[in-house]
C-alpha positions as CSV (number, residue, x, y, z in Angstrom):
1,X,20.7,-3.9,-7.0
2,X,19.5,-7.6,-6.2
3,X,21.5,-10.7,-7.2
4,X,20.9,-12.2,-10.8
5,X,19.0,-15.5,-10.3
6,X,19.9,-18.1,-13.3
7,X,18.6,-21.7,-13.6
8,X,18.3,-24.1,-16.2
9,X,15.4,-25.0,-18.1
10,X,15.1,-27.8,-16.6
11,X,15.3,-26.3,-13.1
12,X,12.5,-23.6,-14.3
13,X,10.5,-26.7,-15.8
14,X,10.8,-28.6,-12.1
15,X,9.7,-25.4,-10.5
16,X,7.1,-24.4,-12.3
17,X,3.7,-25.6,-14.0
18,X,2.8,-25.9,-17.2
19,X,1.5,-22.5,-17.6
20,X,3.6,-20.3,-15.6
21,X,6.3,-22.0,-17.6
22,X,5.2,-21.3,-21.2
23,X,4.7,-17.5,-19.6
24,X,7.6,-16.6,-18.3
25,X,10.3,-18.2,-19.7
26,X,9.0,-19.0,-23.4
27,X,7.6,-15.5,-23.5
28,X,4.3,-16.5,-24.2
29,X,0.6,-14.7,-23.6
30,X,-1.7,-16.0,-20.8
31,X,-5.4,-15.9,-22.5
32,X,-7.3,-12.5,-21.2
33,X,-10.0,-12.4,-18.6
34,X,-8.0,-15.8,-17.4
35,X,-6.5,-14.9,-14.2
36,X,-9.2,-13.3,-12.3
37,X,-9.6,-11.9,-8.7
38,X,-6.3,-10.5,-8.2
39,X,-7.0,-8.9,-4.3
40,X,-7.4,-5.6,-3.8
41,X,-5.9,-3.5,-1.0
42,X,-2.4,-2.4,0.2
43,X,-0.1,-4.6,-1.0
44,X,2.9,-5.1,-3.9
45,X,3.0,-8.1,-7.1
46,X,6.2,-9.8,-7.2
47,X,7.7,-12.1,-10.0
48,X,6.5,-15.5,-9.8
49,X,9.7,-17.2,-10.4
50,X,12.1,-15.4,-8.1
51,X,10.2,-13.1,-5.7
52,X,11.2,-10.1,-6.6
53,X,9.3,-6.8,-5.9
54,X,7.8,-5.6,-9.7
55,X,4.4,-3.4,-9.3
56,X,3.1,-1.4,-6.2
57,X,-0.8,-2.0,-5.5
58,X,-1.4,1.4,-5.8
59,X,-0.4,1.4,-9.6
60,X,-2.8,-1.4,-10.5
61,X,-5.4,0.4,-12.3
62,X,-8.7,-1.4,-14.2
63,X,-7.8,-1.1,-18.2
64,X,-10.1,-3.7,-19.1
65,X,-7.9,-5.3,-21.3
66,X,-8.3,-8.6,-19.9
67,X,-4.4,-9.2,-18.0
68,X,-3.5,-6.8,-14.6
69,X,-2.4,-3.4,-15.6
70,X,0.3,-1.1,-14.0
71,X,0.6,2.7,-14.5
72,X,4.3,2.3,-13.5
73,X,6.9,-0.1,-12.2
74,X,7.5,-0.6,-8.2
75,X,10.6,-3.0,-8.6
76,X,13.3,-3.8,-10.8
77,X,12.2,-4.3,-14.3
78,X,14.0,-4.4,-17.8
79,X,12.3,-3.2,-21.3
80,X,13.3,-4.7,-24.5
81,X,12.1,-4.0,-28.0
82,X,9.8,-6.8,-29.2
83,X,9.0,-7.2,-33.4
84,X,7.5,-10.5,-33.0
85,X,4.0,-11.1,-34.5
86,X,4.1,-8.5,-36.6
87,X,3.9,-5.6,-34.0
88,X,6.5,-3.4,-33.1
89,X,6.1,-3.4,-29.1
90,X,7.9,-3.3,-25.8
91,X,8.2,-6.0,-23.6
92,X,8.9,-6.1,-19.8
93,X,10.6,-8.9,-18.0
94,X,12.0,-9.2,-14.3
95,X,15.8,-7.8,-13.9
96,X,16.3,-10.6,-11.4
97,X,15.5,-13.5,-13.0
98,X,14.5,-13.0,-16.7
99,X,10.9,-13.8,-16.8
100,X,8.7,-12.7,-19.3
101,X,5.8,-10.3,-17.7
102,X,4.4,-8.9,-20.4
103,X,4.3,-5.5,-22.5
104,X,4.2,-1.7,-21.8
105,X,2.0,0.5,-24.0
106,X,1.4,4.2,-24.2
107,X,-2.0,4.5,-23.6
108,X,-2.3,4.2,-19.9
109,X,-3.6,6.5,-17.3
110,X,-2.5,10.5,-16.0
111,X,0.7,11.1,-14.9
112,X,2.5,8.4,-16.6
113,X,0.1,7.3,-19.7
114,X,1.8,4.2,-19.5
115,X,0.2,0.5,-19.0
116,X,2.1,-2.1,-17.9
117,X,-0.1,-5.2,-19.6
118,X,1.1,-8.2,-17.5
119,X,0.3,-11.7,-17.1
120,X,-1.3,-12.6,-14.6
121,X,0.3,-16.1,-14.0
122,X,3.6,-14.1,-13.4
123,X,2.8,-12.3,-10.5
124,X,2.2,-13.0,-6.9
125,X,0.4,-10.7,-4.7
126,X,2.1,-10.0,-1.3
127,X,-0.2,-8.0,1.1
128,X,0.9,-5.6,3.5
């Protein structure tokens, strides 16, 4: 199990832009189709804010949906029940450090049918 990583807002704020900010700790939604070109290959997407390891590259999967989507997790990841805007979904954040990454919905690929909807402004790619 990896070490709990807390910070202030204002540490997070220093850290962070604008964006990846709003994203990951204010839980908010990057637009879709806004963080493009995501590499393909061997590799693995960590968390943004604290490096740890959240989706293998060979779960990324094209859903078309406009955000990078994972047929399962590759790291350390919490789900919470999320009721806010009316919708009754799951969210997924980092185990290490809290960050928002987006949602998990049942309509993902063979063997799973899961798909991890995720911001792309929360990830970092790591090749291998």
């Amino acid at each position: 199990m990896t070490d709990r990583i807390t910070k202030t807002d204002s540490e997070w704020r220093e850290e962070l832009d604008a964006e990846t900010y709003r994203v990951t700790r204010q839980a908010g939604t990057e637009r879709p189709f806004s963080h493009p070109g995501f590499p393909k290959g061997p590799g693995h997407y960590d968390c943004v804010c604290c490096g740890a390891r959240l989706f293998d590259g060979d779960a990324k999967f094209e859903s078309h949906c406009g955000w990078p989507s994972f047929s399962k997790p590759g790291g350390d990841i919490d789900e919470h029940r999320d009721v806010t805007h009316g919708m009754i979904r799951t969210e997924v954040r980092c185990h290490r450090c809290d960050a928002h990454l987006g949602h998990v919905f049942p309509d993902g690929p063979p063997p799973t049918g899961l798909r991890y909807c995720i911001n792309g402004v929360a990830l970092t790619f790591v090749p291998e």
